[in-house]
C-alpha positions as CSV (number, residue, x, y, z in Angstrom):
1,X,78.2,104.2,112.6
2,X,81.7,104.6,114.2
3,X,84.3,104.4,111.3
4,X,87.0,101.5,111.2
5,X,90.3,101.4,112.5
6,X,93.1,99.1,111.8
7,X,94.6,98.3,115.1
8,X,97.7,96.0,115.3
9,X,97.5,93.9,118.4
10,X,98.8,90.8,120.2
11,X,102.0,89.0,120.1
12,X,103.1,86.3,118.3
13,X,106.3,84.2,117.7
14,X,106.5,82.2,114.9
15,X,109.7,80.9,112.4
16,X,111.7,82.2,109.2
17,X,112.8,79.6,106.9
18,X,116.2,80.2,104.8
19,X,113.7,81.9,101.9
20,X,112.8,84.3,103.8
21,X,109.2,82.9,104.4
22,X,107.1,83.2,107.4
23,X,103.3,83.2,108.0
24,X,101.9,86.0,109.3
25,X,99.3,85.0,112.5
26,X,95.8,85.4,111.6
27,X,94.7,88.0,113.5
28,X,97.3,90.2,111.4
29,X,96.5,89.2,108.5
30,X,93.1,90.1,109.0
31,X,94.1,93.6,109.9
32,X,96.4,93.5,107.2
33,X,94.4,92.6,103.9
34,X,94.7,91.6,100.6
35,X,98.3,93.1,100.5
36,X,100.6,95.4,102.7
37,X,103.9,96.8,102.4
38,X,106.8,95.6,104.5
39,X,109.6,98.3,105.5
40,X,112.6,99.5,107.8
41,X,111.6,100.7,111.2
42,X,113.2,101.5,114.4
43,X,115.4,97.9,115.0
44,X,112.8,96.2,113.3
45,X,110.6,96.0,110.3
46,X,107.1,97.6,109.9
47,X,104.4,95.9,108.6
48,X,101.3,98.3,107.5
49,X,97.9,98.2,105.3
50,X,98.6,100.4,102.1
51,X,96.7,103.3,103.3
52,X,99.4,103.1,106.6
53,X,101.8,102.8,104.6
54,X,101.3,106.2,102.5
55,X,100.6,108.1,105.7
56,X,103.8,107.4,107.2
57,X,105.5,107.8,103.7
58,X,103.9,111.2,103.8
59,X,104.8,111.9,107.3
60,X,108.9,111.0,106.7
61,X,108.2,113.5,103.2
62,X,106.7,116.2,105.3
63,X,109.5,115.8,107.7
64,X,112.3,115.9,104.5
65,X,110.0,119.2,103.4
66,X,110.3,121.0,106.7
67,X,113.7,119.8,107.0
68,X,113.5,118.0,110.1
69,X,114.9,115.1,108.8
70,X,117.2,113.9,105.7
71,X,116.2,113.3,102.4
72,X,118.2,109.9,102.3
73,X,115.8,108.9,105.5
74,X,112.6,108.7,103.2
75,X,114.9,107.2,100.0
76,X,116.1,104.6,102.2
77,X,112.5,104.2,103.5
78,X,111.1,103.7,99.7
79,X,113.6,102.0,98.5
80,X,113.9,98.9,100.1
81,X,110.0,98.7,101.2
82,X,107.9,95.7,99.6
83,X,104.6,94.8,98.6
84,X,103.3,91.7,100.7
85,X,100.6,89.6,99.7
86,X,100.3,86.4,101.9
87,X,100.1,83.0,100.2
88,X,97.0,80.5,100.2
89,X,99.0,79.4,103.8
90,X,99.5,82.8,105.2
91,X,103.1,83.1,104.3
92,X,104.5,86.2,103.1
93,X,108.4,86.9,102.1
94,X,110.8,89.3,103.6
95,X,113.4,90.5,101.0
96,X,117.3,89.8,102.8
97,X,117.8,93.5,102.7
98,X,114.9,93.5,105.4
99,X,115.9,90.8,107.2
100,X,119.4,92.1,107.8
101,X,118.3,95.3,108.8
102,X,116.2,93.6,111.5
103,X,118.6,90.7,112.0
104,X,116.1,88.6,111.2
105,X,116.7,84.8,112.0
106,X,114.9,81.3,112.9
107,X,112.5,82.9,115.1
108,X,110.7,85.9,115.1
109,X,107.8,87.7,117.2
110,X,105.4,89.6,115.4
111,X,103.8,92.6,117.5
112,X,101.2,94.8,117.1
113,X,101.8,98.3,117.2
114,X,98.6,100.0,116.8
115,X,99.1,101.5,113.5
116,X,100.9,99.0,112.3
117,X,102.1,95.1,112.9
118,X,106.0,95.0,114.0
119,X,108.4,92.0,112.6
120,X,111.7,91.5,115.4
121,X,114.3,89.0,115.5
122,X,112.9,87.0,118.7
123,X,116.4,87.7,120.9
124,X,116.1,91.7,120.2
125,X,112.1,91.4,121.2
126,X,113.3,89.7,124.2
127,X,115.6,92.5,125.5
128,X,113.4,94.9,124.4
129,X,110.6,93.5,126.8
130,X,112.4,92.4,129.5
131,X,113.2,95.0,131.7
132,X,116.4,93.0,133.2
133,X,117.7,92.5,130.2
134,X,120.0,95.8,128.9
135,X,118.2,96.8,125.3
136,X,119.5,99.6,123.4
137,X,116.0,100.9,123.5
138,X,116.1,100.8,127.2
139,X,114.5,104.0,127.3
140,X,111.3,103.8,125.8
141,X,109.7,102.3,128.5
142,X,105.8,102.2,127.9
143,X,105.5,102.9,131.9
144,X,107.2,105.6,131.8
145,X,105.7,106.8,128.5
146,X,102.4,106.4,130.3
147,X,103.1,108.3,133.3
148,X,104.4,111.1,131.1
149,X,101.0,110.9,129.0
150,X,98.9,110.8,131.6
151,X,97.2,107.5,130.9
C-alpha cells in the first residue's frame, strides 16, 4: 500500500475579522488535522501538520549547524510559531505578530504549497500571481522554475 502524503492544494480566498479569526477551507483542514502550527515564511505565513512543521524546524537547525544560515533565523522561526487547532466552525486564530509579518488584512487567499498550506494578504497574492503586476518575488516564476527542472 502506497504511504500517505499530505499535499497542500487549491486556492482559496476567504476573510480575517479584527481577532484575528478566519476559517480555514475544508479541503485544508482535512490535510491539516486535529492541530498544526502556524509560522513566518517567505512574505507570508506557513501553515503545516506537526510532523511538517518539525521537518522544516530541523531543516532551518541543520542549516544554523552547518552555518548556512543565522542562528536568529530559526529563533525567530520558533518564537513566534503557534499551535492551531480549528474551532467547531473551522476557524483558527492568527496571533498579530503573524499577521503583521504577512500584512495580513480583511481578505486573505489561502494556497497550497505542497508541503504545506500558505496564508497571504489577498493584494500581495495578487501581484505575486499576476504576471503584469511588478511583485517583489517577480522572479520565482513557476515557468521558469519548470523549464529549469525539466518538468
Amino acid at each position: 500500500m502506497a504511504e500517505h502524503r499530505t499535499r497542500f492544494v487549491g486556492t482559496h480566498e476567504h476573510g480575517l475579522d479584527d481577532k484575528g479569526r478566519m476559517v480555514l477551507p475544508a479541503k485544508i483542514r482535512a490535510q491539516l488535522g486535529e492541530t498544526g502550527m502556524v509560522g513566518m515564511a517567505d512574505g507570508c505565513l506557513g501553515l503545516w501538520t506537526i510532523e511538517g512543521f518539525d521537518a522544516i524546524a530541523d531543516r532551518i537547525a541543520a542549516a544554523v549547524a552547518a552555518r548556512e544560515t543565522e542562528p536568529a533565523v530559526l529563533r525567530k522561526f520558533m518564537a513566534f510559531a503557534a499551535e492551531v487547532t480549528p474551532d467547531a466552525q473551522g476557524r483558527v486564530i492568527i496571533p498579530q505578530v503573524l499577521r503583521d509579518h504577512a500584512h495580513l488584512g480583511s481578505e486573505v487567499v489561502v494556497n497550497g504549497r505542497l508541503d504545506r498550506a500558505e496564508i497571504w494578504a489577498k493584494e500581495r497574492w495578487e501581484a505575486l500571481v499576476h504576471p503584469d503586476t511588478p511583485s517583489p518575488d517577480a522572479e520565482a516564476d513557476v515557468g521558469d522554475a519548470f523549464a529549469t527542472l525539466r518538468f
